[in-house]
C-alpha positions in Angstrom: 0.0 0.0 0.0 1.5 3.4 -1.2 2.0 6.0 1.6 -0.6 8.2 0.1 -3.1 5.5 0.0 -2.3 4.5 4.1 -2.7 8.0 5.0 -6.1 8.7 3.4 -7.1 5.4 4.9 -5.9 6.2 8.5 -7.8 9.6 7.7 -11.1 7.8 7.1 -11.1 5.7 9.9 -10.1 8.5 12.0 -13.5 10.4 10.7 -15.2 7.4 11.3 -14.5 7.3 14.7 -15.4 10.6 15.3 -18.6 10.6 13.6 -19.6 7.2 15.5 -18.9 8.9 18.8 -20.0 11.9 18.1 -23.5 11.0 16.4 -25.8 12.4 14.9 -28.5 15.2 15.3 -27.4 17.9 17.9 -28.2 17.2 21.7 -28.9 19.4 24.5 -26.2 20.0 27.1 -27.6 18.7 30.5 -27.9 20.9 33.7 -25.2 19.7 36.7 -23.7 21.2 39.6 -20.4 20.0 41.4 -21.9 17.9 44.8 -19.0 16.6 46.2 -15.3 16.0 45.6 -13.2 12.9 47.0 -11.5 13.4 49.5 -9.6 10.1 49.9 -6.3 9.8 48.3 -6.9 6.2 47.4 -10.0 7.0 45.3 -7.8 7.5 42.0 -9.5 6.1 39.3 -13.4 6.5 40.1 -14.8 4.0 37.1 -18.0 3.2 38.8 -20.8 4.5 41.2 -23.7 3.6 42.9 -26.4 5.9 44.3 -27.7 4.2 47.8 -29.4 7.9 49.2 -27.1 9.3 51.6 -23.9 7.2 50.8 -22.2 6.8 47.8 -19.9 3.4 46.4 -17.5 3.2 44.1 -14.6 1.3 42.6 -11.2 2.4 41.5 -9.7 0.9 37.8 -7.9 -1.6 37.4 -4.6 -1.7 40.0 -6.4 -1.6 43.0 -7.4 -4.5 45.6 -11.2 -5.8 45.6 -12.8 -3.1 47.4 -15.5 -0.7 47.6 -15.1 2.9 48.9 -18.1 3.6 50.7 -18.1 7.5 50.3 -20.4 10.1 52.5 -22.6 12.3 49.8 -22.7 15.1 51.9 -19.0 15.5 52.5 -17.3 13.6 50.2 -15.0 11.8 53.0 -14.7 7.8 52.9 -16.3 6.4 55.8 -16.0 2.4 54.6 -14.1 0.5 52.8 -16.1 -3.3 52.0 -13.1 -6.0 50.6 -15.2 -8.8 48.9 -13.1 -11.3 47.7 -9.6 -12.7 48.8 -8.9 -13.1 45.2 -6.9 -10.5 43.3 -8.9 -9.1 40.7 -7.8 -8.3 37.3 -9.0 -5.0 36.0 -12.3 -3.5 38.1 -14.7 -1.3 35.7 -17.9 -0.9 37.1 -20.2 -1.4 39.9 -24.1 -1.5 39.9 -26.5 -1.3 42.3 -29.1 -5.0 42.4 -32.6 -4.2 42.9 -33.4 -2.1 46.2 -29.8 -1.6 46.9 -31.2 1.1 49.4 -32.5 -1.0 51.7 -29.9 -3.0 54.2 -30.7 -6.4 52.5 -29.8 -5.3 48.9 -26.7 -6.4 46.8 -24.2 -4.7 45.1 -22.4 -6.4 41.8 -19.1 -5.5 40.8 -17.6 -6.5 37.7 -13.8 -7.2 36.8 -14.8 -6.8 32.8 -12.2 -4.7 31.7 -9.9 -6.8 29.1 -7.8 -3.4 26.9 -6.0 -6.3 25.2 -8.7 -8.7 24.6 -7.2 -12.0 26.5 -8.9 -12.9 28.9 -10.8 -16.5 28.7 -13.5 -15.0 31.1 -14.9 -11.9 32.9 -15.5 -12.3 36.5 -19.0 -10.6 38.6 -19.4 -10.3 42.2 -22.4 -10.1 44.0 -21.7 -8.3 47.3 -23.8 -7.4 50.1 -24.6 -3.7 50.5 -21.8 -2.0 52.2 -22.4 0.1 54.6 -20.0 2.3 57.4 -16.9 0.7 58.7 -15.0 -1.3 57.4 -15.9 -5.2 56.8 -14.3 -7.8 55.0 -17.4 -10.1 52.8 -16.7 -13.4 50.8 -18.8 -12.8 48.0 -20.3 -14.8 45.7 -18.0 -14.9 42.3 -19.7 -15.7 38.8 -17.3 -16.2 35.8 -19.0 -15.0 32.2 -17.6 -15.8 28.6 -19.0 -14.0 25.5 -19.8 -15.9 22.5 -18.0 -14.1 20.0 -14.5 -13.8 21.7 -13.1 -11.6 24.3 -14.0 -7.8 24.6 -13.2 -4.7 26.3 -15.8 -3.6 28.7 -17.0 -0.9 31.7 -20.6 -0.7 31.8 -22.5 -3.2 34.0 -26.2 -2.9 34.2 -28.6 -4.8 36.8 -32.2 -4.8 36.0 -34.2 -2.9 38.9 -36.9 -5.5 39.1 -35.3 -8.3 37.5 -32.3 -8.4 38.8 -30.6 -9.3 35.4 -27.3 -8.7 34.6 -26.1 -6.8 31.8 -22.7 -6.1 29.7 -21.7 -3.3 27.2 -18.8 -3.5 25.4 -16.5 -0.4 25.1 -15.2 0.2 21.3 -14.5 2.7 19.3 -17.1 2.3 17.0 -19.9 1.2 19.8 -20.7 -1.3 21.9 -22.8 -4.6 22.0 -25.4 -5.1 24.8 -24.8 -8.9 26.0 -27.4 -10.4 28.3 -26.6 -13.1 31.2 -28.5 -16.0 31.9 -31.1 -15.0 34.0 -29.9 -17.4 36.8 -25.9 -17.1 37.5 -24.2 -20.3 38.1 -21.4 -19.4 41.1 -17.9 -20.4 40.3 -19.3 -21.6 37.0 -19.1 -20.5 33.6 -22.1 -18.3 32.5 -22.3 -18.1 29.0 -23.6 -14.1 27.7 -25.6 -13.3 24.8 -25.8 -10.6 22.6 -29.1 -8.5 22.5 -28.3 -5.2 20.2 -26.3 -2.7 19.4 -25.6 1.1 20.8 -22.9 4.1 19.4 -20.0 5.7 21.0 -17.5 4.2 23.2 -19.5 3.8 26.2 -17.9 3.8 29.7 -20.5 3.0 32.1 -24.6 3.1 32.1 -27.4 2.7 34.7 -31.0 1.8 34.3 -33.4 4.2 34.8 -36.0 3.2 38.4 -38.5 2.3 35.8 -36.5 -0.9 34.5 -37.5 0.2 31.0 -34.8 2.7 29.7 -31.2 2.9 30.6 -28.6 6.0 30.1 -25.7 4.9 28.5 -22.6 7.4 29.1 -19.4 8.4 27.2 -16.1 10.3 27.6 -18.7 13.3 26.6 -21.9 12.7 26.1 -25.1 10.4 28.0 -27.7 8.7 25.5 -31.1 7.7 27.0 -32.5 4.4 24.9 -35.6 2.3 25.6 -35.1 -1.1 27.0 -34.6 -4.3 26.1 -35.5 -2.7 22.3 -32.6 -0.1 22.5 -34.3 2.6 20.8 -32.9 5.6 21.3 -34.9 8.4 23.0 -32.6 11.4 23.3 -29.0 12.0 23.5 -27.1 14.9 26.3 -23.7 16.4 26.0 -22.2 16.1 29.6 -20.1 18.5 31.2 -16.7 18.1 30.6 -14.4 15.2 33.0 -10.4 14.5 32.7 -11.9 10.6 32.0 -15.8 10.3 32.6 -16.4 7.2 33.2 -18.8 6.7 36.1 -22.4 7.3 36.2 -25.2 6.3 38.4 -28.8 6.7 38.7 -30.7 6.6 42.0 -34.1 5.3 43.5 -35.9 8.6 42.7 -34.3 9.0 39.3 -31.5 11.3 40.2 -28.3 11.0 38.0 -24.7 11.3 39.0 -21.3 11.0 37.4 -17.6 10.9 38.3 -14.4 10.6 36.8 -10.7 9.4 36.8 -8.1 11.4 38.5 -7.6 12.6 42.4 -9.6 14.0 44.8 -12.1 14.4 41.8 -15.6 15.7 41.4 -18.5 13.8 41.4 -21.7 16.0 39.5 -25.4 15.8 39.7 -26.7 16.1 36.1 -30.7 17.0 35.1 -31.5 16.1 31.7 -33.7 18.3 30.2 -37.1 18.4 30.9 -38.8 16.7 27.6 -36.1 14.1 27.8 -36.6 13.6 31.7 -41.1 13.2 30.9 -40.1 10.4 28.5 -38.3 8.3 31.1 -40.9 9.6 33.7 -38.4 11.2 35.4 -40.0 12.5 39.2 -38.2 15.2 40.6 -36.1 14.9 43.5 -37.3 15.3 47.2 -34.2 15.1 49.5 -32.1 18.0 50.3 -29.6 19.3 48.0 -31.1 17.2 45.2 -33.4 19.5 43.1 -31.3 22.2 40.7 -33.4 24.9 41.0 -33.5 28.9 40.8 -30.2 29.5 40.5 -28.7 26.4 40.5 -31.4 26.2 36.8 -30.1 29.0 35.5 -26.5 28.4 36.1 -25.6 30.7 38.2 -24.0 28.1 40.2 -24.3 25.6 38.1 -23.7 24.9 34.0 -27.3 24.9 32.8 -26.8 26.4 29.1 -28.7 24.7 26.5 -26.8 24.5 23.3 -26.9 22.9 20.0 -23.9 20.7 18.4 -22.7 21.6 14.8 -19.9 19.8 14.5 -21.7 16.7 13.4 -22.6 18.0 9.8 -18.7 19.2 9.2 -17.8 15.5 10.2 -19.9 13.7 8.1 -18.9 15.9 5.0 -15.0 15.3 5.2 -15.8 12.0 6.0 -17.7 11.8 2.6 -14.9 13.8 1.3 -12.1 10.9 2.1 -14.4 8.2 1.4 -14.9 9.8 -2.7 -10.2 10.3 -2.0 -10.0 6.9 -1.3 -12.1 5.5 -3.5 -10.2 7.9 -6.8 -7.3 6.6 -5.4 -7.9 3.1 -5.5 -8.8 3.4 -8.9 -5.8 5.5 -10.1 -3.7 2.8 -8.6 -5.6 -0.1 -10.2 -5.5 1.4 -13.9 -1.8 2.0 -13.3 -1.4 -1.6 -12.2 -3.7 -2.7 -15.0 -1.2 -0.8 -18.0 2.0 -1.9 -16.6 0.7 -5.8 -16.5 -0.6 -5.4 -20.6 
């Protein structure tokens, strides 16, 4: 392949990309103010979170032991740390709550999915019992998953709310596949997964809505709401902007939060607008400090603008443009090859 010809085809896959995870149609930016920031040191790499009212959990990436920060909402300070398995785990990407994960008896799943060079034979779950304040050491329950079309990269891990079904997304750059579990896990057994459909974007973590019927599905910048299982696609958000946004949660009452990589970081409480929030009969939020209001709507202080994305169009037109280069180019070289061969 003649340098020309690789850099025009880098070029279009590089547009590709882009245009996948950027999408199409222009989306609103969503509401958010700053509620807390970490304040434990060894909360580094915040890849997952889970909503349980007036505490928080999350999981660092992959490095860390099996544990689960157990964070205080209003404060931001660490006031538990749950270790669930004696095992080392490989590479930690997500955490979900199980259904009524705000009540004592619920169950929190972890999942060691994340596989960035594809390898691994199996991806393991954990179901652990809801953490709480203090620290506490748990033996739990350890479920081993295989896909059926090889390995995969992955963050998002979705639990139904009423089911209690597990779900995986894939993370690539040119989407993800949805891949369903057996609706009874096997412990220390391998659970075979099955794909259900298809979603955009490189998606790094997702949470079902209280009504068990749509799910938010984030990125590095931007939140799509789909319907589910069908996976239609209702409306898409831009999210403020993280160092490495790849945590999001969504609570009992329908309120959404995200977090990112990187220390002593923010986690933000985000409003989607109001049309999108009707469709997923979104209520609004009761407790203190939940509700963006007043100034908090206007962005005073908070980022409430709406805006409109453009880029989208200019994408998909130099993508078209390298597409019509590549394909001239291939046929210049193919006529050249054909006259020096007569």
């Amino acid at each position: 392949m003649s340098g020309c010809l690789r850099v025009l085809v880098a070029t279009v896959l590089t547009l590709a990309v882009l245009a996948g995870t950027t999408g199409p149609g222009s989306a609103d930016e969503a509401s958010h103010r700053i509620v807390f920031s970490f304040t434990d040191d060894r909360i580094t790499e915040s890849s997952g979170l889970v909503d349980a009212g007036s505490l928080m959990f999350t999981v660092n990436d992959s490095g860390d032991d099996p544990v689960i920060y157990v964070v205080d909402r209003t404060t931001g300070d660490t006031v538990g740390v749950t270790t669930y398995s004696s095992v080392d785990v490989s590479d930690v990407e997500a955490i979900a709550p199980g259904p009524e994960v705000s009540m004592p008896s619920g169950t929190v799943w972890v999942g060691d999915i994340g596989d960035n060079d594809m390898d691994r034979a199996s991806v393991d779950l954990y179901a652990v019992p809801r953490p709480g304040r203090g620290n506490r050491d748990v033996d739990a329950a350890r479920f081993h998953l295989v896909y059926p079309d090889g390995s995969h990269d992955a963050e998002t891990l979705l639990v139904h709310p009423q089911t209690g079904r597990v779900y995986i997304v894939s993370k690539a750059i040119l989407g993800g596949i949805v891949y369903a579990a057996p609706s009874s896990l096997e412990p220390e057994s391998v659970n075979a997964l099955s794909a259900i459909g298809y979603v955009p974007d490189v998606v790094t973590d997702g949470a079902f809505f209280p009504d068990g019927e749509h799910v938010l599905l984030r990125s590095y910048g931007n939140a799509r709401v789909y319907t589910f299982p069908g996976l239609r696609e209702v409306g898409k958000v831009e999210l403020p902007t993280q160092e490495q946004g790849e945590a999001v949660s969504i609570g009992p009452a329908g309120r959404i939060h995200i977090s990112t990589e990187g220390e002593f970081s923010d986690v933000i409480r985000v409003q989607l607008p109001a049309g999108l929030r009707a469709s997923v009969g979104g209520r609004r939020d009761t407790g203190p400090n939940d509700v963006l209001t007043g100034d908090e709507a206007t962005g005073e202080s908070s980022t409430s603008t709406t805006t409109q994305t453009s880029t989208n169009g200019v994408w998909v037109a130099a993508l078209v443009v390298a597409l019509v280069a590549v394909g001239w180019l291939l046929f210049t070289v193919s006529r050249r090859r054909s006259r020096r061969s007569s």
